[in-house]
C-alpha positions in Angstrom: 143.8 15.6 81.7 147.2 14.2 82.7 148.5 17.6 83.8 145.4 18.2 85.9 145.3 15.1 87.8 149.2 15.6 88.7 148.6 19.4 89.9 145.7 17.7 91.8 148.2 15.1 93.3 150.6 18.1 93.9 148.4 20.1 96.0 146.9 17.2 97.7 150.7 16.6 98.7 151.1 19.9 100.1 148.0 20.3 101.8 148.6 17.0 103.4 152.5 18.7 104.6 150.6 22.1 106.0 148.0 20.3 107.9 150.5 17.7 109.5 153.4 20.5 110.1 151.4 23.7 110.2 152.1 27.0 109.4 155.4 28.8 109.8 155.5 29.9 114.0 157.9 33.0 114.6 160.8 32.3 116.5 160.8 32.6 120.3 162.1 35.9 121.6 165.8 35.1 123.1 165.7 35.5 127.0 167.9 36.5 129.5 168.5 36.8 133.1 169.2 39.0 135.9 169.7 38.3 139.4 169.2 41.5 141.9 168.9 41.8 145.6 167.7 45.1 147.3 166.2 44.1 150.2 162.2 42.7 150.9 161.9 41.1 147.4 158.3 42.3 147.9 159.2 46.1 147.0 161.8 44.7 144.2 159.1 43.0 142.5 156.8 45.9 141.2 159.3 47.9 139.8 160.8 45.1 137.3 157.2 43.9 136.8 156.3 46.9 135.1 158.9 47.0 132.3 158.4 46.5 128.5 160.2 43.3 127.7 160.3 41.6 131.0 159.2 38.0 130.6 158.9 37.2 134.4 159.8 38.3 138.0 160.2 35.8 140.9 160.8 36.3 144.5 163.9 33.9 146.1 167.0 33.5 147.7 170.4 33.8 146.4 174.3 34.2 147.5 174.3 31.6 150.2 175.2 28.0 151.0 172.1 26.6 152.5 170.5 24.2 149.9 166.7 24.9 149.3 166.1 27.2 152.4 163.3 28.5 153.7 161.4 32.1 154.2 162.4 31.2 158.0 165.8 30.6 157.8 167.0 33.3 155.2 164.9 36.0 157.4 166.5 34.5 160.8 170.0 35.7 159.4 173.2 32.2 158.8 172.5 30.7 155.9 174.8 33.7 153.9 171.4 34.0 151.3 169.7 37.6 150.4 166.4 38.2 149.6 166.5 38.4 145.7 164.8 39.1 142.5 165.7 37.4 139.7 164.3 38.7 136.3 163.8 37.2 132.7 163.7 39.4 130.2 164.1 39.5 126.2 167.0 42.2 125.5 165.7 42.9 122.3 163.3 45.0 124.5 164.9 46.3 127.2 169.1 46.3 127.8 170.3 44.9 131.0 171.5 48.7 131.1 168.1 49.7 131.9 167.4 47.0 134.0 170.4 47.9 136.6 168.9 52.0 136.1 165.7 50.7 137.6 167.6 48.5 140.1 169.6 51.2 141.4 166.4 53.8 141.8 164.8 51.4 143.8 167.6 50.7 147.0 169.6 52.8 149.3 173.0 51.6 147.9 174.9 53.2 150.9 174.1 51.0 153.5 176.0 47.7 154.3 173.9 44.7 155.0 170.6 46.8 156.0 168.2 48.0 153.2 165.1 50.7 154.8 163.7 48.9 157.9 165.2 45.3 157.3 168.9 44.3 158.9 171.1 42.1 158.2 173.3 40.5 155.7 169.9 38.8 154.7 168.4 42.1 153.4 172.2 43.3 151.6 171.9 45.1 148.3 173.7 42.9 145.8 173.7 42.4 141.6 174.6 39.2 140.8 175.8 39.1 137.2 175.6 36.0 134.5 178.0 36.7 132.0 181.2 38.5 131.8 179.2 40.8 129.9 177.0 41.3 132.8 180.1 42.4 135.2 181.4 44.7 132.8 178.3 46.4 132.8 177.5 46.4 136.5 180.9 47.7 137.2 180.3 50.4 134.6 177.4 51.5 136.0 178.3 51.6 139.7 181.3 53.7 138.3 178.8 56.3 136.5 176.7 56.6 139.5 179.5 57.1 141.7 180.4 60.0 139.6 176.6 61.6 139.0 174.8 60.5 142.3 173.0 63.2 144.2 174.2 62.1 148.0 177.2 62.4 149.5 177.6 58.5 150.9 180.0 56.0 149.0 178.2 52.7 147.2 178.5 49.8 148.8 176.6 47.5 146.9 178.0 44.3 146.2 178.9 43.2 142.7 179.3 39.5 142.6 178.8 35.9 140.4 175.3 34.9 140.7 175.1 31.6 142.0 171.9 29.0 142.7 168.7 31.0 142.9 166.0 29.1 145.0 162.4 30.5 144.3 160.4 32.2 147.2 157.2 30.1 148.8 154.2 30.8 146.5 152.7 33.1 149.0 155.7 35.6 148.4 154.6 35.6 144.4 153.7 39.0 143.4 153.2 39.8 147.0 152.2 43.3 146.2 149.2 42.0 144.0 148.1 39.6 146.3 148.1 41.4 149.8 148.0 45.3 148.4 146.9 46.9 151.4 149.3 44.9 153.7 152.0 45.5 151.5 151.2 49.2 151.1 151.0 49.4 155.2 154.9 47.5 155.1 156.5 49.7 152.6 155.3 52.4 154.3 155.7 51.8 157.8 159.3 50.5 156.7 159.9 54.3 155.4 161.4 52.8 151.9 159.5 55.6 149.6 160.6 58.4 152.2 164.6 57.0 151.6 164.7 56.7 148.3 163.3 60.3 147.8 166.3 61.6 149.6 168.4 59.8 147.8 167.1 60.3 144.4 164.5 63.4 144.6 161.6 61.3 144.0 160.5 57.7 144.8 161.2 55.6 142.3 160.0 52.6 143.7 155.9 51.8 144.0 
């Protein structure tokens, strides 16, 4: 009678323990970022958005020295920001490897401070790496496409520390869901598919 009373206690005890601390959660998946800028970070968007194992995309400004600027002021050329991407993502499902593999496939790397229809230092193609780890692997990649690229034109893409990312207004969020047929109409009209076709032998980009 003894015995049953104390395994009554017992799993009173640790019914109690389950209901106030609850059951065993898995751990979070680890996340990383990855800063990118290839021009309108509408077009930059889709292409990241798509990917297994990205966590989030967001739209913002990067590189410069103007504290919390605005749409105007970045697209109006002085305050030394680009238009930028920066991605989360868990590297336990994709590698930063094939992140900069979709980066690349979605600019015109030959071009200095232009990218399709949009000029100026503004609208540069840049990476902005996080870690030394990051560099290393920028670096080797610029390298390797240096050496396999289909066109004739050097790279000119800018490899650099990432720095204070400021998020885009709301209204620049996921652009491409939002406004589909006005951003269809702008990366058309801008010819970005029709570039990137030369330079790669198909669009990469959407």
């Amino acid at each position: 009678m003894k015995r049953n009373v104390a395994r009554h206690i017992v799993a009173s005890l640790v019914l109690a323990l389950f209901t106030i601390v609850g059951p065993a959660t898995a751990a979070a998946p680890k996340q990383e970022t990855a800063t990118f800028a290839g021009g309108c970070f509408w077009c930059m968007e889709h292409p990241f958005d798509e990917l297994p194992g990205v966590i989030s995309v967001t739209s913002g400004y990067t590189g410069g020295q103007k504290k919390n600027p605005t749409y105007e002021e970045v697209s109006a050329g002085g305050t030394g920001h680009a238009e930028s991407v920066q991605v989360v993502y868990d590297p336990a499902r994709v590698s930063y490897e094939k992140l900069l593999d979709v980066y690349w496939h979605n600019i015109d790397p030959t071009v200095k401070d232009r990218q399709f229809c949009d000029v100026g230092h503004q609208y540069r193609s840049a990476i902005f790496y996080h870690s030394a780890e990051q560099r290393r692997l920028a670096l080797a990649s610029k390298a390797a496409l240096e050496k396999s690229k289909p066109f004739r034109e050097p790279i000119v893409t800018e490899i650099t520390a990432a720095s204070t990312f400021y998020p885009a207004e709301e209204y620049h969020q996921h652009y491409y869901r939002k406004n589909p047929l006005r951003y269809k109409y702008y990366r058309g009209g801008c010819g970005r598919d029709r570039r990137l076709t030369e330079l790669w032998g198909s669009a990469a980009g959407h």
